[in-house]
Jmol script that loads the backbone (N, CA, C; Angstrom):
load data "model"
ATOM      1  N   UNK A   1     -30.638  19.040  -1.401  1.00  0.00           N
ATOM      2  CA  UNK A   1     -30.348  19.389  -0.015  1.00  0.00           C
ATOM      3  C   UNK A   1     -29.974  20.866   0.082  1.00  0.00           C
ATOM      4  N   UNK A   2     -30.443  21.163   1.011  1.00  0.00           N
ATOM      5  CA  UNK A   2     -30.187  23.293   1.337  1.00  0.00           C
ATOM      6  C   UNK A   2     -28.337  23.166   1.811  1.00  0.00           C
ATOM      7  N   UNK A   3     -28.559  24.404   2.034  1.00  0.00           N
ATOM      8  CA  UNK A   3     -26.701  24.088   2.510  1.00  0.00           C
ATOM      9  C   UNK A   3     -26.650  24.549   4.271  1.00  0.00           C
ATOM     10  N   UNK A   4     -27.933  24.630   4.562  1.00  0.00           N
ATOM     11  CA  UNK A   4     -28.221  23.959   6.328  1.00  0.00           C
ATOM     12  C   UNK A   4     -28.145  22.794   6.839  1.00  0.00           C
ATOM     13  N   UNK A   5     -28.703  21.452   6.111  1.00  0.00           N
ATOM     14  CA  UNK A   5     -28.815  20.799   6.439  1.00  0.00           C
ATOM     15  C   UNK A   5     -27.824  19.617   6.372  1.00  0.00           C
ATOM     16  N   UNK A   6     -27.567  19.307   7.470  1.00  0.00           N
ATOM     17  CA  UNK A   6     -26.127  18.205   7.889  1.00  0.00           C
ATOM     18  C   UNK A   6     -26.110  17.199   7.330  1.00  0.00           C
ATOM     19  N   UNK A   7     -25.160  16.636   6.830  1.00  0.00           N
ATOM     20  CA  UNK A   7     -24.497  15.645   5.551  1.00  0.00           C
ATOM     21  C   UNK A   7     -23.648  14.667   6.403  1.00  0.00           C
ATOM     22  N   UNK A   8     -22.653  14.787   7.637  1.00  0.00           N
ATOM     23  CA  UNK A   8     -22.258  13.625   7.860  1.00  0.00           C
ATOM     24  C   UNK A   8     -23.170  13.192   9.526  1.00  0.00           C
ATOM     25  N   UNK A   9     -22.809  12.256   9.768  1.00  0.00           N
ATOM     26  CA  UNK A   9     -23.411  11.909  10.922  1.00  0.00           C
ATOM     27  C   UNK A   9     -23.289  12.521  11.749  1.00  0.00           C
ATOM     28  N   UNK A  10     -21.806  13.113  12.041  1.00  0.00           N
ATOM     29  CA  UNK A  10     -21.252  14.152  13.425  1.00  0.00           C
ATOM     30  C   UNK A  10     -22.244  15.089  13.082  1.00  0.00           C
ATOM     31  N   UNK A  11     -22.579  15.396  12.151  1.00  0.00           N
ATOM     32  CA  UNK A  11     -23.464  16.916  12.483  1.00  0.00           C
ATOM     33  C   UNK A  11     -24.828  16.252  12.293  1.00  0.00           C
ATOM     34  N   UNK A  12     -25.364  15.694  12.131  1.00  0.00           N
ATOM     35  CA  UNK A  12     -26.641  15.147  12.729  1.00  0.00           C
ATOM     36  C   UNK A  12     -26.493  14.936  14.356  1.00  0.00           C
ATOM     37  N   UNK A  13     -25.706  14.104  14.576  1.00  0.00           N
ATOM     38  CA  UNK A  13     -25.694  13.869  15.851  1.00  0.00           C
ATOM     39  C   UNK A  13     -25.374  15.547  16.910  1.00  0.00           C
ATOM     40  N   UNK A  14     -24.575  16.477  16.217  1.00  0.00           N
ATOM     41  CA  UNK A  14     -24.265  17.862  16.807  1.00  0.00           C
ATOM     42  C   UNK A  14     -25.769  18.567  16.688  1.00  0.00           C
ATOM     43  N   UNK A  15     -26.532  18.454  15.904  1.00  0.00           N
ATOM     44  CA  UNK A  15     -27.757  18.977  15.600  1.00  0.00           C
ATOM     45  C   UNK A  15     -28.515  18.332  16.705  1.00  0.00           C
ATOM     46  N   UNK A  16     -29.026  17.116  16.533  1.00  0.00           N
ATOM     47  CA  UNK A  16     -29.824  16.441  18.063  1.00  0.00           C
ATOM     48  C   UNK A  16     -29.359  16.601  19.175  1.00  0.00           C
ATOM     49  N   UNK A  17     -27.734  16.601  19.491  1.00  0.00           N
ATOM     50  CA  UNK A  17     -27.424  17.152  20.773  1.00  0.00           C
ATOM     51  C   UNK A  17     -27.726  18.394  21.089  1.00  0.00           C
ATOM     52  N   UNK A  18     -27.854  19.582  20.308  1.00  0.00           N
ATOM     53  CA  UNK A  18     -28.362  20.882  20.544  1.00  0.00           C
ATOM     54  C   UNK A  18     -29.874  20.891  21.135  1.00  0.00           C
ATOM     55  N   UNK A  19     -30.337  20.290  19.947  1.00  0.00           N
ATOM     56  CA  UNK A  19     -32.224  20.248  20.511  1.00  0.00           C
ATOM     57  C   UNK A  19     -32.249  19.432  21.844  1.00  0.00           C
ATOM     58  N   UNK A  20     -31.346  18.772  21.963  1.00  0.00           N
ATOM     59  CA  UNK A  20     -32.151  18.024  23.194  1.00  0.00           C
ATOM     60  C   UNK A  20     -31.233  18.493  24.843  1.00  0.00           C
ATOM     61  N   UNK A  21     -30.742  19.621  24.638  1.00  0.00           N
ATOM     62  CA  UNK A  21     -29.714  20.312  25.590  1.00  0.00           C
ATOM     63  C   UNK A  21     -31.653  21.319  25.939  1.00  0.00           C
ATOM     64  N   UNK A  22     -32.082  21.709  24.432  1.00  0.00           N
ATOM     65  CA  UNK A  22     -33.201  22.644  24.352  1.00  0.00           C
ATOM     66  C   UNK A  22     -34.312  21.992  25.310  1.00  0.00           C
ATOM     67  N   UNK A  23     -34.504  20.642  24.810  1.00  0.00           N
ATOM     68  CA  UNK A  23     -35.572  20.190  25.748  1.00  0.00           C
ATOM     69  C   UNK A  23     -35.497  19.865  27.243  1.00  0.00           C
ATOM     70  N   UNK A  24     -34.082  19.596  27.644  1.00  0.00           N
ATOM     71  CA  UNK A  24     -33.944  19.688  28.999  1.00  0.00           C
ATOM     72  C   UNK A  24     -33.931  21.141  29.743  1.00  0.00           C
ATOM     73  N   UNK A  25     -33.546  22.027  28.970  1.00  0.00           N
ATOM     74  CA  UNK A  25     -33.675  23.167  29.930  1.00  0.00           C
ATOM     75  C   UNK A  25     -35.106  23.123  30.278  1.00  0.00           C
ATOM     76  N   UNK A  26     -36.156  22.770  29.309  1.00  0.00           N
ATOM     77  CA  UNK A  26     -37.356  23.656  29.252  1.00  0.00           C
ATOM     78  C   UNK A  26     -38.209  22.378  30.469  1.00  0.00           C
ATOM     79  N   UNK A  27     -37.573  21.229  29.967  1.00  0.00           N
ATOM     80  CA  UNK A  27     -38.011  20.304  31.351  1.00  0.00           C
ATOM     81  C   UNK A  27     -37.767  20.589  32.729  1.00  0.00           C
ATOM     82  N   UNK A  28     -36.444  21.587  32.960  1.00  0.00           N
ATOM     83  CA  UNK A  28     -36.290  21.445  34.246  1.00  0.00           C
ATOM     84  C   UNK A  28     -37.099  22.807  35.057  1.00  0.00           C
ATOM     85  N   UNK A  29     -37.347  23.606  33.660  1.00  0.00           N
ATOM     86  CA  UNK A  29     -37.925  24.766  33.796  1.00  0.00           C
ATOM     87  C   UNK A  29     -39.611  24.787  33.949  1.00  0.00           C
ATOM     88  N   UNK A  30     -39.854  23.534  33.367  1.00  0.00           N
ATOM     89  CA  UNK A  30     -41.018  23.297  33.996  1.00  0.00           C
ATOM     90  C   UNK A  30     -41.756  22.339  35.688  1.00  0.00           C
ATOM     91  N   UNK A  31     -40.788  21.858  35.663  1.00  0.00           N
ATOM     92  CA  UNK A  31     -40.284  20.871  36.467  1.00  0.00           C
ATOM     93  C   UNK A  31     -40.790  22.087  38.003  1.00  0.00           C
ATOM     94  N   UNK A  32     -39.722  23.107  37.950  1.00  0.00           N
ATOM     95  CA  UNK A  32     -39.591  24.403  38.644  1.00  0.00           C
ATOM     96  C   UNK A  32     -40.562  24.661  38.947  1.00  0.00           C
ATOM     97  N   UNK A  33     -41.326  25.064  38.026  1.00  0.00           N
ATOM     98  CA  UNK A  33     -42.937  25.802  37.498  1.00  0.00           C
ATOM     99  C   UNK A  33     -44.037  24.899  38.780  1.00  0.00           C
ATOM    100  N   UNK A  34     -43.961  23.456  37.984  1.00  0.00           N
ATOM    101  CA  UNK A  34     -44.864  23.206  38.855  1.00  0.00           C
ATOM    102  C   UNK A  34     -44.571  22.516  40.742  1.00  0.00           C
ATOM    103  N   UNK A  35     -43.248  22.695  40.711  1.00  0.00           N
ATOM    104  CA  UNK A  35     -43.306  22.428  42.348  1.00  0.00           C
ATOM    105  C   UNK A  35     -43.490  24.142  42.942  1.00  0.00           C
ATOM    106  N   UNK A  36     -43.563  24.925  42.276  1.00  0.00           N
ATOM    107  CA  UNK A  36     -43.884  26.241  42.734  1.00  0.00           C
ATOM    108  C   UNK A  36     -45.164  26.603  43.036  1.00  0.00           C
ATOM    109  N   UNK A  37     -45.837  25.840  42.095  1.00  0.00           N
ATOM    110  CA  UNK A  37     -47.538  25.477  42.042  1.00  0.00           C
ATOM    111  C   UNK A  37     -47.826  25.061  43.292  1.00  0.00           C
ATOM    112  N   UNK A  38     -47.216  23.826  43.214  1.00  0.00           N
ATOM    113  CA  UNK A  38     -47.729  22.736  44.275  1.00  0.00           C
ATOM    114  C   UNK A  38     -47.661  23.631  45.818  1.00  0.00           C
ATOM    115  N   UNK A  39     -46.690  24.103  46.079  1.00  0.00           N
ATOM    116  CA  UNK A  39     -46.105  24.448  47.197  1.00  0.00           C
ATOM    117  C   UNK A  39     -47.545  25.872  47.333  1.00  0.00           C
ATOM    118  N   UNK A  40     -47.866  26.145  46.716  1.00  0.00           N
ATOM    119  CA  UNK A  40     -48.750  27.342  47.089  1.00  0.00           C
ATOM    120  C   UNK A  40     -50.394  26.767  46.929  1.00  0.00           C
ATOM    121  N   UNK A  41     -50.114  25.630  46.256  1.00  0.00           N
ATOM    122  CA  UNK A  41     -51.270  25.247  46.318  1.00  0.00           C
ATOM    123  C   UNK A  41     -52.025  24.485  47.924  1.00  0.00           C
ATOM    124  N   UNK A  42     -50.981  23.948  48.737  1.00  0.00           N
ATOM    125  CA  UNK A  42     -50.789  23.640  49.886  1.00  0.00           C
ATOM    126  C   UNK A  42     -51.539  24.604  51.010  1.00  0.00           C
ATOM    127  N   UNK A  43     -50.607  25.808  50.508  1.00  0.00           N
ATOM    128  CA  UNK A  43     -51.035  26.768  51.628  1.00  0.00           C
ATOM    129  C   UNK A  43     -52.444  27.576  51.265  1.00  0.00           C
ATOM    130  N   UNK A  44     -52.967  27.739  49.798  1.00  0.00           N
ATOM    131  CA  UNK A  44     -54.500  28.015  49.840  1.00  0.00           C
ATOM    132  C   UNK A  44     -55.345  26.678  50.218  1.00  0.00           C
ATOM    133  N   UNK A  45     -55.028  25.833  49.836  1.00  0.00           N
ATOM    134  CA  UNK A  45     -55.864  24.883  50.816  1.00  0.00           C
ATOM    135  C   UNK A  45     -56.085  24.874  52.177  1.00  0.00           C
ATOM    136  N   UNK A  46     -55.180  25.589  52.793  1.00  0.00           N
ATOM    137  CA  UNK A  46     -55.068  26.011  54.372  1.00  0.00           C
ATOM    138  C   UNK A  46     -55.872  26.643  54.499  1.00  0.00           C
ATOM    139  N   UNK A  47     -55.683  28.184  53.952  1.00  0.00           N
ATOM    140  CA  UNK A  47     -56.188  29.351  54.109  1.00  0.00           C
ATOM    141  C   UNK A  47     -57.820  28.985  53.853  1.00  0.00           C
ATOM    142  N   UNK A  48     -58.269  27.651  53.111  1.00  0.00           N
ATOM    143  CA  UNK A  48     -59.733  27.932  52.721  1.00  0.00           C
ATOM    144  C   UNK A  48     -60.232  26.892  53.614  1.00  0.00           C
ATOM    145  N   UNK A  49     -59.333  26.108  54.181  1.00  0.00           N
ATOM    146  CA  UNK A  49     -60.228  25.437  55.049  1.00  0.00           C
ATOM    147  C   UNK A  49     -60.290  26.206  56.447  1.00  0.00           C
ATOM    148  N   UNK A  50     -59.363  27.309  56.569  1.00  0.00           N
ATOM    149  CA  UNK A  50     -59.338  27.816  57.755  1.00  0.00           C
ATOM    150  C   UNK A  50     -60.512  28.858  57.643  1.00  0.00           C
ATOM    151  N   UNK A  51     -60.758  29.378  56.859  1.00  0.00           N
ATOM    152  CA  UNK A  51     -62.181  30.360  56.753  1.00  0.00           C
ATOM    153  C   UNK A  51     -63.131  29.731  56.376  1.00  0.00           C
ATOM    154  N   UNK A  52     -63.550  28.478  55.716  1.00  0.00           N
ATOM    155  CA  UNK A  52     -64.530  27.546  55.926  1.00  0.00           C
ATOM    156  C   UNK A  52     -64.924  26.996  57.788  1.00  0.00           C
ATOM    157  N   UNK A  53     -64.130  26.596  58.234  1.00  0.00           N
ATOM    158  CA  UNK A  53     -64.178  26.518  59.672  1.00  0.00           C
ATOM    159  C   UNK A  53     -64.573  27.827  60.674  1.00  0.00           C
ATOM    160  N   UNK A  54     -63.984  28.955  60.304  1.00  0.00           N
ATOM    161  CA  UNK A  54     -64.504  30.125  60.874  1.00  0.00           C
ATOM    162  C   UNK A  54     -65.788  30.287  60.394  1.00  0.00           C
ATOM    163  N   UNK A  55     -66.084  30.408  58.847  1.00  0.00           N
ATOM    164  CA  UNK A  55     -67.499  30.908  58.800  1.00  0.00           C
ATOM    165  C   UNK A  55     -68.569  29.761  59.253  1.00  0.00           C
ATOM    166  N   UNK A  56     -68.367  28.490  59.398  1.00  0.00           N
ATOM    167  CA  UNK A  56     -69.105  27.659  60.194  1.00  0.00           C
ATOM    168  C   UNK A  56     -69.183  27.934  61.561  1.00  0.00           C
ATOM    169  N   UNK A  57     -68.017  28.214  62.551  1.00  0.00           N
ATOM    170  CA  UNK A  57     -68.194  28.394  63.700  1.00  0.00           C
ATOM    171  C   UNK A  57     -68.875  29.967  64.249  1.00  0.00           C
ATOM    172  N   UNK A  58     -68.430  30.799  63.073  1.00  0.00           N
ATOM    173  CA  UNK A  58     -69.504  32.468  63.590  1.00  0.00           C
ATOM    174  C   UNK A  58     -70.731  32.160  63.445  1.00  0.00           C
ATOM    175  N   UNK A  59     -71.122  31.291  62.056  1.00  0.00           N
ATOM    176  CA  UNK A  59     -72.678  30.992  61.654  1.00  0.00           C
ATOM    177  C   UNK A  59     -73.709  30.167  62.691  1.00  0.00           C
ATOM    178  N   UNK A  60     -72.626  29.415  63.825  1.00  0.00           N
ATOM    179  CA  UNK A  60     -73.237  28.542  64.621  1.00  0.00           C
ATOM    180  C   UNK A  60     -73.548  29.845  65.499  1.00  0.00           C
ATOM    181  N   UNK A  61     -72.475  30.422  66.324  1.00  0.00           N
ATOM    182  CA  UNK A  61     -72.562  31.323  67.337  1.00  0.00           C
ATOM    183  C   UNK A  61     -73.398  32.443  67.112  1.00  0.00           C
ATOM    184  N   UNK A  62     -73.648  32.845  65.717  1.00  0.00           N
ATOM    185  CA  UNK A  62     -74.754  34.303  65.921  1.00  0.00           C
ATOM    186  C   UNK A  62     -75.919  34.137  64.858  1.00  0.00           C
ATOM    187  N   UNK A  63     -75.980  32.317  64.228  1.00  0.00           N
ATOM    188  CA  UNK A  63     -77.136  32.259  63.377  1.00  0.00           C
ATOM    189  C   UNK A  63     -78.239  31.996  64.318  1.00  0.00           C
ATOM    190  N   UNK A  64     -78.418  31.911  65.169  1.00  0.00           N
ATOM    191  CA  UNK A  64     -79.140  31.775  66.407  1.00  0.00           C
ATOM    192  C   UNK A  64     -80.419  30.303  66.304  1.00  0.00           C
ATOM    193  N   UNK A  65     -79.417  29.529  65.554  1.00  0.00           N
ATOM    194  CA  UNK A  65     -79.811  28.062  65.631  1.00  0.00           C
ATOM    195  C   UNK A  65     -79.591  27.459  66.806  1.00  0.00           C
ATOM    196  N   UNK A  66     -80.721  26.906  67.569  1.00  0.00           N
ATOM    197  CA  UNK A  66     -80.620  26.355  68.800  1.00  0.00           C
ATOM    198  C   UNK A  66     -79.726  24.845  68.853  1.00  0.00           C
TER     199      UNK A  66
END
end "model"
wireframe off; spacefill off
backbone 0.3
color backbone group
């Protein structure tokens, strides 16, 4: 055994409580990430159906389709 690695249970258990303090930050940090996504992903869906609708309605008005 190295003289890192934990010998009674308290420090096993102090060792897994560290890593998993690690994995919740990075969960909530992703967590973050993607409602930040979402929320912008919302509004380009707007923006492209709103210039899909315009370039249909100029294309009607000056493609000079009867």
């Amino acid at each position: 055994m190295s003289a890192e690695e934990p010998n009674t249970d308290r420090e096993w258990l102090m060792r897994i409580d560290g890593k998993l303090d690690g994995v919740l930050v990075c969960q909530k940090d992703h967590e973050d990430r993607i409602r930040a996504v979402e929320g912008n992903f919302f509004k380009v869906l707007s923006i492209a159906g709103f210039i899909g609708f315009l370039s249909g309605w100029f294309g009607k008005v000056w493609g000079g389709s009867p």
